[in-house]
C-alpha positions as CSV (number, residue, x, y, z in Angstrom):
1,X,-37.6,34.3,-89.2
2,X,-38.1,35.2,-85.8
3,X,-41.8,34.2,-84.5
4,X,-43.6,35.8,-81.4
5,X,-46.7,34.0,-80.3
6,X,-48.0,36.5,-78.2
7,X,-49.7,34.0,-76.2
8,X,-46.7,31.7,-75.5
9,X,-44.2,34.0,-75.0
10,X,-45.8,37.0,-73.2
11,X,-49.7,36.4,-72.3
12,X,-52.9,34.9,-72.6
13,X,-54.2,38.5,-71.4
14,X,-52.4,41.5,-72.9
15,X,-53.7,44.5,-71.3
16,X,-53.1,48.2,-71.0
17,X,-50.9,50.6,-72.4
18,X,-48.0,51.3,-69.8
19,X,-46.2,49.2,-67.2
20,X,-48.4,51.0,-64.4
21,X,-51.4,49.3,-66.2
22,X,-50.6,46.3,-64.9
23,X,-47.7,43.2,-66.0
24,X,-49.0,42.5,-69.4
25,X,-48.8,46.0,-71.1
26,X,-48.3,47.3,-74.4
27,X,-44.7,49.1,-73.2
28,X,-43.6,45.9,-71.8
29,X,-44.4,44.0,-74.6
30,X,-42.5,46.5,-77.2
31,X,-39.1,46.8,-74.9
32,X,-39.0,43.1,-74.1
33,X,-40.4,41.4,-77.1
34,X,-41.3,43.3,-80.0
35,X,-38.3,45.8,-80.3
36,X,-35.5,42.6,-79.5
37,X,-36.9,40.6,-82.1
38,X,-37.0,43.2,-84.6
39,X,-33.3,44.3,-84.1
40,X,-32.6,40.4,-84.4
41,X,-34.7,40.3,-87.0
42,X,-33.0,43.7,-89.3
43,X,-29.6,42.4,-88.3
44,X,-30.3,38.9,-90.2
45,X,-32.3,40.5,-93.2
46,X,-35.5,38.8,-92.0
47,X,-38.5,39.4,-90.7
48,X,-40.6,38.9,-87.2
49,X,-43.7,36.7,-86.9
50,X,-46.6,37.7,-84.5
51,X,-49.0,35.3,-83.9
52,X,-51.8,36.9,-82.5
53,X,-54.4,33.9,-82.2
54,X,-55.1,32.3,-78.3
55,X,-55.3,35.4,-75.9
56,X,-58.5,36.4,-74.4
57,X,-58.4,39.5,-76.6
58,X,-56.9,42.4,-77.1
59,X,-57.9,46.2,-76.3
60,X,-56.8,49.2,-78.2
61,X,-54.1,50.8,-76.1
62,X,-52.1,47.3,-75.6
63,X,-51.9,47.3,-79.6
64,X,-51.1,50.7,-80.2
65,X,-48.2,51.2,-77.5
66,X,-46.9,48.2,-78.6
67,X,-46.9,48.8,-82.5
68,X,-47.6,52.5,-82.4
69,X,-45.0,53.0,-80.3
70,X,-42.6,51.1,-82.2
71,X,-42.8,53.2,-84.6
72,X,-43.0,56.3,-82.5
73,X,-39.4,54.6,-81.1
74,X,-37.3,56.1,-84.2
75,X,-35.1,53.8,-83.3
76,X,-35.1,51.2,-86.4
77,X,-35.6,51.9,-90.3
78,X,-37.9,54.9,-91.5
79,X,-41.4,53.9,-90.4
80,X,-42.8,52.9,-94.3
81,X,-39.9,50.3,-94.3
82,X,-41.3,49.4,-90.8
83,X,-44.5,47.8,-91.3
84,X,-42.6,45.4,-94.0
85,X,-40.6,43.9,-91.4
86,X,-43.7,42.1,-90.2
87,X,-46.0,38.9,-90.6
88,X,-49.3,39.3,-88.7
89,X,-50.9,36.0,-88.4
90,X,-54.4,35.8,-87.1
91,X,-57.8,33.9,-88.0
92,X,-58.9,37.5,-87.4
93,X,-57.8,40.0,-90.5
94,X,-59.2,42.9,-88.5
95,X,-57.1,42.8,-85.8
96,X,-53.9,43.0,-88.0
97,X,-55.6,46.2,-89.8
98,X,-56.4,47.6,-86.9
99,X,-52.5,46.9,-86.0
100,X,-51.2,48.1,-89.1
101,X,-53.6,51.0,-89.1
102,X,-51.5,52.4,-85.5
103,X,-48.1,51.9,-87.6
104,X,-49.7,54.0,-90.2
105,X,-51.1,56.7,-88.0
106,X,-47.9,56.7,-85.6
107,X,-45.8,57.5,-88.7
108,X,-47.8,60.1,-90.1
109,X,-47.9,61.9,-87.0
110,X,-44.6,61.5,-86.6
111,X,-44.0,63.5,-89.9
112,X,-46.2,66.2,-89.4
């Protein structure tokens, strides 16, 4: 399993949604991180850990560029098969919905 611990291995403060938001953005973190270890990830028939404790917190346009915009990507599997690629691990379960809610809404847009 690939594991990402967002604090570890990109930041302690993830912030905005696009590169020109600053270094620790939401578009970084998909095209570096997220999208890498989801190919990885698919080609070993496994699935990619984000740890999501340890960062000063996180506001809603790093989350949904990163995830969102994953899905928004079309570049991997058809977005329902998406979300069970991942492992959210958090002491806080409302941060993954809220995660999981941005795959959701990104792929029903996406269909529309």
């Amino acid at each position: 399993m690939k594991i990402i611990n967002i604090k570890e291995n990109f930041s302690r403060y993830p912030a905005g949604r696009y590169r020109a938001d600053g270094p620790y953005n939401g578009e970084k973190f998909r095209e570096e991180l997220l999208m890498p270890a989801l190919s990885e990830a698919i080609n070993k028939g496994e699935k990619v850990k984000v740890e999501l404790d340890g960062v000063r917190g996180y506001n809603s346009s790093f989350l949904e560029e990163a995830f969102g915009g994953l899905v928004r990507s079309s570049k991997f599997m058809p977005s329902d098969d998406l979300l069970g690629k991942f492992e959210f691990i958090s002491t806080d379960e409302s941060l993954i919905e809220e995660i999981r809610g941005y795959m959701k809404e990104a792929a029903s847009l996406a269909t529309q």
